[in-house]
CHARMM-style PDB file with segment names, atoms N, HN, CA, C and O in Angstrom:
ATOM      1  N   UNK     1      67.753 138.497 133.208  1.00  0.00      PROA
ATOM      2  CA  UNK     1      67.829 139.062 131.879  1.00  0.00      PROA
ATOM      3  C   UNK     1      69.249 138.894 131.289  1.00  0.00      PROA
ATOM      4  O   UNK     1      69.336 138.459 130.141  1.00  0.00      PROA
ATOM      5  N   UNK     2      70.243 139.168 131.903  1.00  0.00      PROA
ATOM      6  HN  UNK     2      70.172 139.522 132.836  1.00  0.00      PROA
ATOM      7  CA  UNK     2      71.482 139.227 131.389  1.00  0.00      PROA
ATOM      8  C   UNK     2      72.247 137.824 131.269  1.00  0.00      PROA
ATOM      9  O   UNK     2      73.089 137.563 130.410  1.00  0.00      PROA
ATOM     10  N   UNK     3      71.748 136.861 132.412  1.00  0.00      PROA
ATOM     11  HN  UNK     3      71.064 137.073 133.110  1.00  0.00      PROA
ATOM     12  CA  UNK     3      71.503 135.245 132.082  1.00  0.00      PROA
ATOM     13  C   UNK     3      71.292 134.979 130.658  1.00  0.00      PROA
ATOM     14  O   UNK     3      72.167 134.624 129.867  1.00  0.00      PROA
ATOM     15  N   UNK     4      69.977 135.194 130.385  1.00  0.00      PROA
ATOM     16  HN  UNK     4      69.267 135.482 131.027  1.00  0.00      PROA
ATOM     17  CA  UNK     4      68.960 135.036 128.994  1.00  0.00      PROA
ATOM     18  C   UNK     4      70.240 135.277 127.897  1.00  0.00      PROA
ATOM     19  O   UNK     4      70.761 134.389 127.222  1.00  0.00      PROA
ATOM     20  N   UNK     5      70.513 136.357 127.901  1.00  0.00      PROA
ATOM     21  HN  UNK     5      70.089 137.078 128.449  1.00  0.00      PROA
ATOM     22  CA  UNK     5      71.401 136.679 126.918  1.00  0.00      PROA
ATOM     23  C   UNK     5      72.528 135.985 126.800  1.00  0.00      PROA
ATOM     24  O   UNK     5      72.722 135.498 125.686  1.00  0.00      PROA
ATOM     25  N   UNK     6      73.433 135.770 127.731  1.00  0.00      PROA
ATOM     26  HN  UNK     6      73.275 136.166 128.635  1.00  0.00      PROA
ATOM     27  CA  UNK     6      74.513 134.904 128.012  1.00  0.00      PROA
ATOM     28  C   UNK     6      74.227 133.243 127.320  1.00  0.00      PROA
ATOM     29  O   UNK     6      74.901 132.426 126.693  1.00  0.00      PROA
ATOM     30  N   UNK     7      72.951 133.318 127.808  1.00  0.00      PROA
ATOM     31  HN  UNK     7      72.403 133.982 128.318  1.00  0.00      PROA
ATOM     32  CA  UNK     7      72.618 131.542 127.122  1.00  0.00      PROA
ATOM     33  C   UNK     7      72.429 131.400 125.269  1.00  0.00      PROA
ATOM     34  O   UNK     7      72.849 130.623 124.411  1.00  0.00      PROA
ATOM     35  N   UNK     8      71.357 132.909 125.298  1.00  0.00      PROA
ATOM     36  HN  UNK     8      71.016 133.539 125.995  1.00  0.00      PROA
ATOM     37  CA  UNK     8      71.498 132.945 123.731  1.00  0.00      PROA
ATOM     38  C   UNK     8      72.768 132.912 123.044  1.00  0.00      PROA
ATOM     39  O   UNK     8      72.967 132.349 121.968  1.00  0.00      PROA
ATOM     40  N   UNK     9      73.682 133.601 123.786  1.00  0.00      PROA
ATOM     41  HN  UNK     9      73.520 134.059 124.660  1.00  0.00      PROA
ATOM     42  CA  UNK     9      74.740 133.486 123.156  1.00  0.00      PROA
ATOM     43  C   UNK     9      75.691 132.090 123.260  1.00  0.00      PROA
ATOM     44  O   UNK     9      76.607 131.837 122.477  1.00  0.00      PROA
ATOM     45  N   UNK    10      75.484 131.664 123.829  1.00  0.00      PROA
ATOM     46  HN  UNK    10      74.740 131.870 124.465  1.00  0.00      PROA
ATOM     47  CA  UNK    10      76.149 130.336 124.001  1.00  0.00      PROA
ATOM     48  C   UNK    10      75.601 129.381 123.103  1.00  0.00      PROA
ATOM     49  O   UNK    10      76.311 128.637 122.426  1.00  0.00      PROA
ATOM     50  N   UNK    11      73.791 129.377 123.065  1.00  0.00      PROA
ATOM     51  HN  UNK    11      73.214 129.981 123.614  1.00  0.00      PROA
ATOM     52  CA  UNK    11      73.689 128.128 122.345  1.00  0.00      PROA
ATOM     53  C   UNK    11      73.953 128.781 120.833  1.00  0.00      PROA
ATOM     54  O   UNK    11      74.244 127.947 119.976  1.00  0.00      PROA
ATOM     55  N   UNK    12      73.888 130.165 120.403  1.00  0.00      PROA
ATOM     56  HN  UNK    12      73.652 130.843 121.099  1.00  0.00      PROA
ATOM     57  CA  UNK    12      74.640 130.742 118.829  1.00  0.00      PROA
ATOM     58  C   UNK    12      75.833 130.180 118.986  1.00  0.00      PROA
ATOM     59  O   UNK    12      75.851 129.683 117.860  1.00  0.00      PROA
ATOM     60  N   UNK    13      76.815 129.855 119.433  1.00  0.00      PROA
ATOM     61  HN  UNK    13      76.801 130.259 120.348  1.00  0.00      PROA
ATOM     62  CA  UNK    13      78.102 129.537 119.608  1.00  0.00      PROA
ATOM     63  C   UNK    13      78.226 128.149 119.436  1.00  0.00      PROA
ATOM     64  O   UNK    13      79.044 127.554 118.735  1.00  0.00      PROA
ATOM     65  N   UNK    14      77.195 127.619 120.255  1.00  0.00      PROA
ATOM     66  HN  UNK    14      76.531 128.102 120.825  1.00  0.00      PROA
ATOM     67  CA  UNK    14      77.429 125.935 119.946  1.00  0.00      PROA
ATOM     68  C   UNK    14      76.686 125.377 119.148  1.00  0.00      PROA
ATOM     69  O   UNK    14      76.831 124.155 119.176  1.00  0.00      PROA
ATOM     70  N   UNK    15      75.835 125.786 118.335  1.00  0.00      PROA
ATOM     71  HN  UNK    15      75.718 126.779 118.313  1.00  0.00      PROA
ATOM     72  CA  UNK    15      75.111 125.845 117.089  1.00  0.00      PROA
ATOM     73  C   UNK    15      76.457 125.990 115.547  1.00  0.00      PROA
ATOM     74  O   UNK    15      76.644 125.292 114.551  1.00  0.00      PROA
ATOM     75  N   UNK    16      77.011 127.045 115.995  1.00  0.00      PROA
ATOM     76  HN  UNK    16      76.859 127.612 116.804  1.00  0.00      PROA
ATOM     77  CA  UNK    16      78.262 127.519 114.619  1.00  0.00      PROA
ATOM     78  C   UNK    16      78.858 126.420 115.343  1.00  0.00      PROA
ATOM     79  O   UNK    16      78.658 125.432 114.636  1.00  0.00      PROA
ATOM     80  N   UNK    17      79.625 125.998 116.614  1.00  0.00      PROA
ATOM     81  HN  UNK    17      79.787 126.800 117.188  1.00  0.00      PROA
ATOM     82  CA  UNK    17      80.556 125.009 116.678  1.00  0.00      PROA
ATOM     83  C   UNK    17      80.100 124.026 115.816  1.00  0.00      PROA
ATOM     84  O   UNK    17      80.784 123.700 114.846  1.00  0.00      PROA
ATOM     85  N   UNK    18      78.756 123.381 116.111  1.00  0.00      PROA
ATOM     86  HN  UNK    18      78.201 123.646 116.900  1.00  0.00      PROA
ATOM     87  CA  UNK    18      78.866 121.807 116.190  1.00  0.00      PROA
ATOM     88  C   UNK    18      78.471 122.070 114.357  1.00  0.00      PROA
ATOM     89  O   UNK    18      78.884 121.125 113.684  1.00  0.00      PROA
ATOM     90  N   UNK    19      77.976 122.846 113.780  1.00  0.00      PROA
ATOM     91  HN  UNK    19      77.641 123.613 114.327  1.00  0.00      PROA
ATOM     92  CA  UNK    19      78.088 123.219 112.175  1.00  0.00      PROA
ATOM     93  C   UNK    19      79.183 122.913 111.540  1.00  0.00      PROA
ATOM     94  O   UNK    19      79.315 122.015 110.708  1.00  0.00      PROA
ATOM     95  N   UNK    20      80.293 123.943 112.074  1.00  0.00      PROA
ATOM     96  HN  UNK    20      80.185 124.672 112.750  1.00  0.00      PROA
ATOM     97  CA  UNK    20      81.741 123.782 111.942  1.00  0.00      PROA
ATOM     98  C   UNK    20      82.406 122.334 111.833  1.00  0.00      PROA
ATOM     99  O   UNK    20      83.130 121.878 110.949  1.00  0.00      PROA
ATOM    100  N   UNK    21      81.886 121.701 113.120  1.00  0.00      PROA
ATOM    101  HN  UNK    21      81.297 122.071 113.839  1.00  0.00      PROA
ATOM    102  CA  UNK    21      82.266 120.109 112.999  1.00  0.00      PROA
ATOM    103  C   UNK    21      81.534 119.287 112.293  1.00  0.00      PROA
ATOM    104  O   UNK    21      81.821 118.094 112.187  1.00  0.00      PROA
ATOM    105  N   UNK    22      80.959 119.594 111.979  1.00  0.00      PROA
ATOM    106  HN  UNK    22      80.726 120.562 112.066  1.00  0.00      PROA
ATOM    107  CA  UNK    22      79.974 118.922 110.819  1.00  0.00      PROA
ATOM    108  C   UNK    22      80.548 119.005 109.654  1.00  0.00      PROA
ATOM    109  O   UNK    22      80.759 118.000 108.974  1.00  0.00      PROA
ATOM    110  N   UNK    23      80.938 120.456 109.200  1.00  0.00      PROA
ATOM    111  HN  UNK    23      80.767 121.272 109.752  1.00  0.00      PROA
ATOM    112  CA  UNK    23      81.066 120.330 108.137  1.00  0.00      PROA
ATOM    113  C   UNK    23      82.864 120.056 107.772  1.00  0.00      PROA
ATOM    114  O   UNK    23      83.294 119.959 106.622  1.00  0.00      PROA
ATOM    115  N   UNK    24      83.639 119.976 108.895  1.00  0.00      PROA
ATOM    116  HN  UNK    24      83.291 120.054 109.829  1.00  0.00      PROA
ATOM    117  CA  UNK    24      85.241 119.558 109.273  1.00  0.00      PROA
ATOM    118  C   UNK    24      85.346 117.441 108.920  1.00  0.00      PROA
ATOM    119  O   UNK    24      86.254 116.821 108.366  1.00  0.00      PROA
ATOM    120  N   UNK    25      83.973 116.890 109.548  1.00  0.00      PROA
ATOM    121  HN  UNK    25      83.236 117.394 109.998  1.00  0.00      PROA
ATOM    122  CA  UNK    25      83.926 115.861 109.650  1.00  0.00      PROA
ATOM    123  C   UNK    25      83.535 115.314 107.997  1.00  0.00      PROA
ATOM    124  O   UNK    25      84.094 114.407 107.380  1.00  0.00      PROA
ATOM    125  N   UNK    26      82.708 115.950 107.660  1.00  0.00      PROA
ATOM    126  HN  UNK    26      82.253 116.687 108.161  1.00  0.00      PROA
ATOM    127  CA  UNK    26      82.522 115.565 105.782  1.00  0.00      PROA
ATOM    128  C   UNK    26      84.037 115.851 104.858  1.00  0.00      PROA
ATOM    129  O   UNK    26      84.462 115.090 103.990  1.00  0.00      PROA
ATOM    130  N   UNK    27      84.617 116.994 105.253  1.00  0.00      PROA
ATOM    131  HN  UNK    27      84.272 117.613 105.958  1.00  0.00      PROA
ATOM    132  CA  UNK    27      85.835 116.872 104.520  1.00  0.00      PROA
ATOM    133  C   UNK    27      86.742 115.934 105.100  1.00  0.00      PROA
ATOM    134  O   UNK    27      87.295 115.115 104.366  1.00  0.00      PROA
ATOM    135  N   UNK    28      86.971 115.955 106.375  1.00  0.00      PROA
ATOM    136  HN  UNK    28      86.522 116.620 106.971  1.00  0.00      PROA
ATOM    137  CA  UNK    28      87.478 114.490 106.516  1.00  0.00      PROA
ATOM    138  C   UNK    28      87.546 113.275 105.918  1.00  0.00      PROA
ATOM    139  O   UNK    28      88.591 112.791 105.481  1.00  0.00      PROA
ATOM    140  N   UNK    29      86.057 112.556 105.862  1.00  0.00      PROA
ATOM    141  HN  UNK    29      85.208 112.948 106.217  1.00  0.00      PROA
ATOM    142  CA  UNK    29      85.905 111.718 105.319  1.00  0.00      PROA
ATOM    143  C   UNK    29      86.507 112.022 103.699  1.00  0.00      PROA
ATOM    144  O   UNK    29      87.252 111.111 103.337  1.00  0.00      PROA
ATOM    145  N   UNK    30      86.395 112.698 103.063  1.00  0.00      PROA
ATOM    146  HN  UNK    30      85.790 113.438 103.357  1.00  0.00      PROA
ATOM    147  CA  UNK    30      86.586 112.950 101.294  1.00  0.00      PROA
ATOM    148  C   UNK    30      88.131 112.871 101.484  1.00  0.00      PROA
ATOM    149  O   UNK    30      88.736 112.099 100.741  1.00  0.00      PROA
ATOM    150  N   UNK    31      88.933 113.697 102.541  1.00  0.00      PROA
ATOM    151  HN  UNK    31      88.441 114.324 103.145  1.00  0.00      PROA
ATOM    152  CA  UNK    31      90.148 113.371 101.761  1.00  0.00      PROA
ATOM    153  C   UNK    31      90.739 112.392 102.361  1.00  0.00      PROA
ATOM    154  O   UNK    31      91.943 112.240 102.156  1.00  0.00      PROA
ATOM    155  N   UNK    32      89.882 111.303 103.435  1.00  0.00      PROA
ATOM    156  HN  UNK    32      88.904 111.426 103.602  1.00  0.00      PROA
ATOM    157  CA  UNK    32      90.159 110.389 103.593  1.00  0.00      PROA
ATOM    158  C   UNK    32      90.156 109.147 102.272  1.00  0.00      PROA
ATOM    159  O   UNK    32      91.179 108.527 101.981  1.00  0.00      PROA
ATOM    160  N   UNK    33      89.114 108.982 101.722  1.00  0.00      PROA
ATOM    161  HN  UNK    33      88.282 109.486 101.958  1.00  0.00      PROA
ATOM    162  CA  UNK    33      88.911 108.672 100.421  1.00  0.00      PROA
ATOM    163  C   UNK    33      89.494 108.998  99.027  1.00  0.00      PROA
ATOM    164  O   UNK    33      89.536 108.280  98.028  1.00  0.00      PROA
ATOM    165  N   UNK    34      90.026 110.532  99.250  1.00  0.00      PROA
ATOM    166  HN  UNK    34      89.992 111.116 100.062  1.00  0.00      PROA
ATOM    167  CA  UNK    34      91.077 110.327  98.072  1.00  0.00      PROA
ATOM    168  C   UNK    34      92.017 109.890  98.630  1.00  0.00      PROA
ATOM    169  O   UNK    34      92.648 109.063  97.971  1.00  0.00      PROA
ATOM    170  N   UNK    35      92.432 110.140  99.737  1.00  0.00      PROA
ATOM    171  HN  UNK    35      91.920 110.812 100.272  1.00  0.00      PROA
ATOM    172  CA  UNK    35      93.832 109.308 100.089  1.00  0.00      PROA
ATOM    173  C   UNK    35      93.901 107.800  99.721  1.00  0.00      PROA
ATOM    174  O   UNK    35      94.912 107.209  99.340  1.00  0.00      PROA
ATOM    175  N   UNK    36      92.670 107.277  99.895  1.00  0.00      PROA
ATOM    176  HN  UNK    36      91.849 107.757 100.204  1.00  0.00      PROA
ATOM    177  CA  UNK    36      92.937 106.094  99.790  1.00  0.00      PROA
ATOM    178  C   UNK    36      92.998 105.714  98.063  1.00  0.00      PROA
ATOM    179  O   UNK    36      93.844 105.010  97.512  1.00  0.00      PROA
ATOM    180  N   UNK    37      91.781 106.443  97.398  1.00  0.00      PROA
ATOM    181  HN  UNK    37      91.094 107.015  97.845  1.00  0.00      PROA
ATOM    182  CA  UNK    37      92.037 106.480  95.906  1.00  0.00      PROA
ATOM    183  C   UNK    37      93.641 106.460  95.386  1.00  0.00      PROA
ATOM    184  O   UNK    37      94.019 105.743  94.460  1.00  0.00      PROA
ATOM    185  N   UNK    38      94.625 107.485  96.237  1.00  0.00      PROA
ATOM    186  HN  UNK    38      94.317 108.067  96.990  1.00  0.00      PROA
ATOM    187  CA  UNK    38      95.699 107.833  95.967  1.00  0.00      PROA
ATOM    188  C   UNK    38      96.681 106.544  96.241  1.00  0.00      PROA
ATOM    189  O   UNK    38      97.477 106.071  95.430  1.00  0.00      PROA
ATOM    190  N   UNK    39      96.426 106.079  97.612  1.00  0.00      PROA
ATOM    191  HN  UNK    39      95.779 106.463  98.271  1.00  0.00      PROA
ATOM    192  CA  UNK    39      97.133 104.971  97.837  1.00  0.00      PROA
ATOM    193  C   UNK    39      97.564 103.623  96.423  1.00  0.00      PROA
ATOM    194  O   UNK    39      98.590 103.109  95.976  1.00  0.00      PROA
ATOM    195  N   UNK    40      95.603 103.507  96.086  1.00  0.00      PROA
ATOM    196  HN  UNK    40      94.770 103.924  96.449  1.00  0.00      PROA
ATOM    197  CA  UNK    40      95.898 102.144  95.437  1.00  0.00      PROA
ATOM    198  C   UNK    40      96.132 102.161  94.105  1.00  0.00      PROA
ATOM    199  O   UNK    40      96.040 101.295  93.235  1.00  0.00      PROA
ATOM    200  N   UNK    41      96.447 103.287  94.100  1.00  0.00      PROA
ATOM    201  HN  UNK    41      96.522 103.991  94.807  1.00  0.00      PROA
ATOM    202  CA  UNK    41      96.885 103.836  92.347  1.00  0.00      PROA
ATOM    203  C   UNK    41      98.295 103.873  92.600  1.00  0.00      PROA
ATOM    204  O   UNK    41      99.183 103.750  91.757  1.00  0.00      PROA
ATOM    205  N   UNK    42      98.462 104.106  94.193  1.00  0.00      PROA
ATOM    206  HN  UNK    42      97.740 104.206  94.878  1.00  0.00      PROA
ATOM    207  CA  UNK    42      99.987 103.843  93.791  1.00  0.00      PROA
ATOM    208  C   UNK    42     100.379 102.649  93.801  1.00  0.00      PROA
ATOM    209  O   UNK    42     101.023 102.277  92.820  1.00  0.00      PROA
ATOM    210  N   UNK    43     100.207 102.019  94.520  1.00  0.00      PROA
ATOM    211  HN  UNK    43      99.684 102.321  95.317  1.00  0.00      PROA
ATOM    212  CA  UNK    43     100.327 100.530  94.874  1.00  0.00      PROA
ATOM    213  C   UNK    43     100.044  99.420  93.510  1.00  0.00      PROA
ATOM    214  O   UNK    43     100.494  98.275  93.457  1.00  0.00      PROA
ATOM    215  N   UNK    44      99.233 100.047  92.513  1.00  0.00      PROA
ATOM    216  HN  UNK    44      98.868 100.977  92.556  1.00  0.00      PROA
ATOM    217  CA  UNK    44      99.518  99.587  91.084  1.00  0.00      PROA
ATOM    218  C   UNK    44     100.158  99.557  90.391  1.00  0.00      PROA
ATOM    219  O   UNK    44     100.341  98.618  89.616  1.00  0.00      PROA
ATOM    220  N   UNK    45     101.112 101.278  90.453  1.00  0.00      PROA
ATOM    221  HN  UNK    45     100.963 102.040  91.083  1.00  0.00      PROA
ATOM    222  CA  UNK    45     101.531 101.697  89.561  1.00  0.00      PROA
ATOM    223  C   UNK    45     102.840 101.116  90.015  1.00  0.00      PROA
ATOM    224  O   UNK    45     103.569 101.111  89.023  1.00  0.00      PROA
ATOM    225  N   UNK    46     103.584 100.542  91.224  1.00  0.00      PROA
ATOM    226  HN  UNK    46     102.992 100.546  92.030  1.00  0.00      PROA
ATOM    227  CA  UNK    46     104.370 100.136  91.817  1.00  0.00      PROA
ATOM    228  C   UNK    46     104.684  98.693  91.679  1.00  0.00      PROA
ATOM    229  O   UNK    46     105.839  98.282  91.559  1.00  0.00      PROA
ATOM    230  N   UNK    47     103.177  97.598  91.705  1.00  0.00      PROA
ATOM    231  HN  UNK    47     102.240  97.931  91.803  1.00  0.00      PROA
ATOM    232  CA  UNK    47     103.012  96.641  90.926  1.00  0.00      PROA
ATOM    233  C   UNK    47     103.872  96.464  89.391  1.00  0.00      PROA
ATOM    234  O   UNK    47     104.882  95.837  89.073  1.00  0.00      PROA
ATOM    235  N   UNK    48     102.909  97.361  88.634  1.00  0.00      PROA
ATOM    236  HN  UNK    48     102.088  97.871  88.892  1.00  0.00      PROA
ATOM    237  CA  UNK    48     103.487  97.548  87.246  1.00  0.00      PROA
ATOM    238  C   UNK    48     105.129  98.334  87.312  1.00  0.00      PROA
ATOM    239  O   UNK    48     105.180  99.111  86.358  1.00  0.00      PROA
ATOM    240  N   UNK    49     105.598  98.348  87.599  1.00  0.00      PROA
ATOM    241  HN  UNK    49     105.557  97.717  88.374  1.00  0.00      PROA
ATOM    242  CA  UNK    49     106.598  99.358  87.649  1.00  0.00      PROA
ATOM    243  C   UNK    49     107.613  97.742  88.182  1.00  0.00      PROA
ATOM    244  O   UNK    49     108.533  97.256  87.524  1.00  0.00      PROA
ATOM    245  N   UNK    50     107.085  97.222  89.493  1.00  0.00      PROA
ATOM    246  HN  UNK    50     106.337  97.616  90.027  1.00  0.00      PROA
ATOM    247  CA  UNK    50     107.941  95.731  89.315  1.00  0.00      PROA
ATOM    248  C   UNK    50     108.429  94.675  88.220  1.00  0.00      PROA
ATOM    249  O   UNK    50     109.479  94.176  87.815  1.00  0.00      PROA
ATOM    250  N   UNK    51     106.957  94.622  87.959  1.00  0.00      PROA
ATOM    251  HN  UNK    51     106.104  95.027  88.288  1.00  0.00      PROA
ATOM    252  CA  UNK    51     106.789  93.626  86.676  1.00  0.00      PROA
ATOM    253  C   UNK    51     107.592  94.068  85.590  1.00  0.00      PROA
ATOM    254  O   UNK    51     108.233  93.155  85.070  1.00  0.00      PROA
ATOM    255  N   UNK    52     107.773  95.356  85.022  1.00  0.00      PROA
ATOM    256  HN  UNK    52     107.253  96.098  85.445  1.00  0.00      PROA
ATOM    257  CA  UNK    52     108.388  96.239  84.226  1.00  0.00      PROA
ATOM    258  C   UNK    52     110.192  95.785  84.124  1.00  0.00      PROA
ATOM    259  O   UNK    52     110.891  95.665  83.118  1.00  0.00      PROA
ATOM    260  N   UNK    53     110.571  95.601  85.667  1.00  0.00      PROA
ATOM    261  HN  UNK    53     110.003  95.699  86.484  1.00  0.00      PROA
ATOM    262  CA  UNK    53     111.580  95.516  85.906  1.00  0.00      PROA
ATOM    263  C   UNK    53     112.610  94.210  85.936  1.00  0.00      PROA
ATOM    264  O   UNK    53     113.776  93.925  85.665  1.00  0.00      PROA
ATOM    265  N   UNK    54     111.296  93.565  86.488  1.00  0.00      PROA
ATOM    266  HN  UNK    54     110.349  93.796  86.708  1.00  0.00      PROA
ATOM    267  CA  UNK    54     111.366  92.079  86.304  1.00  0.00      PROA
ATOM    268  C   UNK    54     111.808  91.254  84.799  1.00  0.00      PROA
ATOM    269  O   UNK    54     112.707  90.448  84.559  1.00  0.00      PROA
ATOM    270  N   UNK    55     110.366  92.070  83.642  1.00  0.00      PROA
ATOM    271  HN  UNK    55     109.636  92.725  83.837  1.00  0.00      PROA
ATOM    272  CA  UNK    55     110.785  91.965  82.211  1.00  0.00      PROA
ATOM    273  C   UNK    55     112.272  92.199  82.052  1.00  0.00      PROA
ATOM    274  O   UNK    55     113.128  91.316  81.986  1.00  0.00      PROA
ATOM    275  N   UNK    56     112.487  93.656  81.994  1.00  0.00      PROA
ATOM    276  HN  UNK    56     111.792  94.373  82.047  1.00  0.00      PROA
ATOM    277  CA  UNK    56     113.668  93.622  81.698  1.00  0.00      PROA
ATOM    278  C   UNK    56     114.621  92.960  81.640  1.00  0.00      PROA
ATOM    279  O   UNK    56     115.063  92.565  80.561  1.00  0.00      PROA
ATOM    280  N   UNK    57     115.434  92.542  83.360  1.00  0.00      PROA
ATOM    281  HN  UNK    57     115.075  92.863  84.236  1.00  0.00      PROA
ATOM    282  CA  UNK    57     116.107  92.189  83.565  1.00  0.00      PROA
ATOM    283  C   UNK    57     115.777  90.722  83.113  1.00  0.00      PROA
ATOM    284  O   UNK    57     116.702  89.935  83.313  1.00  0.00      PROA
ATOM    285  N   UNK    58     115.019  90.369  82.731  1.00  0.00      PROA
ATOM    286  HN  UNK    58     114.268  91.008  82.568  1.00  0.00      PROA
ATOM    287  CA  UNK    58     114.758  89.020  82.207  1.00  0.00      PROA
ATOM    288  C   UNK    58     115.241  88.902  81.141  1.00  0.00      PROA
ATOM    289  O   UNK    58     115.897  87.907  80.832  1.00  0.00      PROA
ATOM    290  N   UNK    59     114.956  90.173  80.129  1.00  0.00      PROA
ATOM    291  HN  UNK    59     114.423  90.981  80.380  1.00  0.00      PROA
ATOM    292  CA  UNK    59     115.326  90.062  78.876  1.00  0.00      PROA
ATOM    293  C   UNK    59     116.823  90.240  78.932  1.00  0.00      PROA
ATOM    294  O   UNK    59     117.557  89.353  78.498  1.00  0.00      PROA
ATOM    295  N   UNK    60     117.330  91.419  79.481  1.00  0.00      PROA
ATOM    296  HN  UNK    60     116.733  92.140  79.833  1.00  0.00      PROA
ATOM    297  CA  UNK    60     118.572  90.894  79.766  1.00  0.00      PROA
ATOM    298  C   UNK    60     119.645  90.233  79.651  1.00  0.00      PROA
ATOM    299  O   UNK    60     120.604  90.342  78.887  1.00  0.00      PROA
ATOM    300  N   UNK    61     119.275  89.185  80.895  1.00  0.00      PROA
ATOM    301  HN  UNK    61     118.495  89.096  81.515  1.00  0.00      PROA
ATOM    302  CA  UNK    61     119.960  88.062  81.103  1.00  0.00      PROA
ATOM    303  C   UNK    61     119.085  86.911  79.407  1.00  0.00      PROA
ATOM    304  O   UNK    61     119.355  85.796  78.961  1.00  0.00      PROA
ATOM    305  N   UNK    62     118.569  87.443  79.203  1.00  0.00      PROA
ATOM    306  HN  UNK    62     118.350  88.349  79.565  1.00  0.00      PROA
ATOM    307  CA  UNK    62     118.695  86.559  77.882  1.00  0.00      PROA
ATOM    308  C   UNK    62     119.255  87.157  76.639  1.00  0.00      PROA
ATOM    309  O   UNK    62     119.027  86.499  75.624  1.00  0.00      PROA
ATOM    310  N   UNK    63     119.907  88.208  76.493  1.00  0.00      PROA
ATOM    311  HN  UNK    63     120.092  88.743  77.317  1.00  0.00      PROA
ATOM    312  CA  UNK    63     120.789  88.485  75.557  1.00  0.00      PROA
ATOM    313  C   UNK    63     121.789  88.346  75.478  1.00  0.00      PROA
ATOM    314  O   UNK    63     122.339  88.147  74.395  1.00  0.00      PROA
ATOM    315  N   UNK    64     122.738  88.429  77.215  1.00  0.00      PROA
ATOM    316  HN  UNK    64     122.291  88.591  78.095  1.00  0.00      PROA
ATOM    317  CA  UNK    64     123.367  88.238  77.709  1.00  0.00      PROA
ATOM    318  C   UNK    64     123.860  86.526  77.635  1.00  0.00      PROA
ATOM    319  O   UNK    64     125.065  86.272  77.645  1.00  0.00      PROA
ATOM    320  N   UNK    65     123.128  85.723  77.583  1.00  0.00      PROA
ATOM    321  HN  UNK    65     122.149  85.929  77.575  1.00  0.00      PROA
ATOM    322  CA  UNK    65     123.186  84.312  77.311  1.00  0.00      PROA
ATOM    323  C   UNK    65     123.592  84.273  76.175  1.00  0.00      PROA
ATOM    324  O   UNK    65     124.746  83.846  76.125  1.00  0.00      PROA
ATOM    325  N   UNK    66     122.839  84.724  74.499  1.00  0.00      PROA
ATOM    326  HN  UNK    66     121.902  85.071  74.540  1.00  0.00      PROA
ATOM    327  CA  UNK    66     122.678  84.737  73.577  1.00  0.00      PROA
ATOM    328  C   UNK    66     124.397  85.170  73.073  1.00  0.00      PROA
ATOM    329  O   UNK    66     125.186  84.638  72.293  1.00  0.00      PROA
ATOM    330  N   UNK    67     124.470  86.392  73.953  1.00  0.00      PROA
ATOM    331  HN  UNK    67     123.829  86.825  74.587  1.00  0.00      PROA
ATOM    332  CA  UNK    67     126.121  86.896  73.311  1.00  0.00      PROA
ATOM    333  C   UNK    67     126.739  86.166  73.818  1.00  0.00      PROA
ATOM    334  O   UNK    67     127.525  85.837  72.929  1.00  0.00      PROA
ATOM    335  N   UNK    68     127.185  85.180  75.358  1.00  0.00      PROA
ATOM    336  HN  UNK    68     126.547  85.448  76.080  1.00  0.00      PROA
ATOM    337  CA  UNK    68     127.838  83.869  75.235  1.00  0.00      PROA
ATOM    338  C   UNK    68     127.985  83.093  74.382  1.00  0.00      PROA
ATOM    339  O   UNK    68     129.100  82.736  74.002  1.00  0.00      PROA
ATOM    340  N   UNK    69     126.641  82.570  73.790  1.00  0.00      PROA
ATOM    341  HN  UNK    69     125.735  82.860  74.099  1.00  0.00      PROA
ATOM    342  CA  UNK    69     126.828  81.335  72.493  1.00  0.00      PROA
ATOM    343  C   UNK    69     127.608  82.363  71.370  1.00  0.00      PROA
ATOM    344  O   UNK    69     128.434  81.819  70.636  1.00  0.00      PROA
ATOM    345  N   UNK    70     127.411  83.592  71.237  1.00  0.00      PROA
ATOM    346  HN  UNK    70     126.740  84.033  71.833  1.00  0.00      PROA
ATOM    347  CA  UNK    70     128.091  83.901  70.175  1.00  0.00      PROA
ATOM    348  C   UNK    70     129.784  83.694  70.226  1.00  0.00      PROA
ATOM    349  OT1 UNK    70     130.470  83.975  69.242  1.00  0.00      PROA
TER     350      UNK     70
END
């Protein structure tokens, strides 16, 4: 009898565990996925943010030319 009980209580226990991990393993995955959302937005914005820089200094060195001939 006191077996019986001991087991009920165990498989209540590993019932809420493996729930618990269930529902640990779905948020996982999500903020695995915004992370990655997060990543390649940065990795754009880092892109653009080159190119940005690139312009510039392009323009720059072409004003910089321009006030030579002057």
């Amino acid at each position: 009898m006191t077996l019986e009980k001991y087991r009920r209580a165990d498989e209540a226990k590993i019932k809420e565990l493996t729930l618990q991990i269930e529902k640990l393993t779905i948020e996982v995955a999500r903020k695995a996925k915004e992370l990655e959302h997060e990543v390649t937005e940065t990795q754009a914005a880092q892109i653009e943010l080159d190119k940005t820089a690139e312009e510039f200094k392009r323009q720059n060195e072409e004003r910089h030319k321009i006030y030579l001939q002057l």
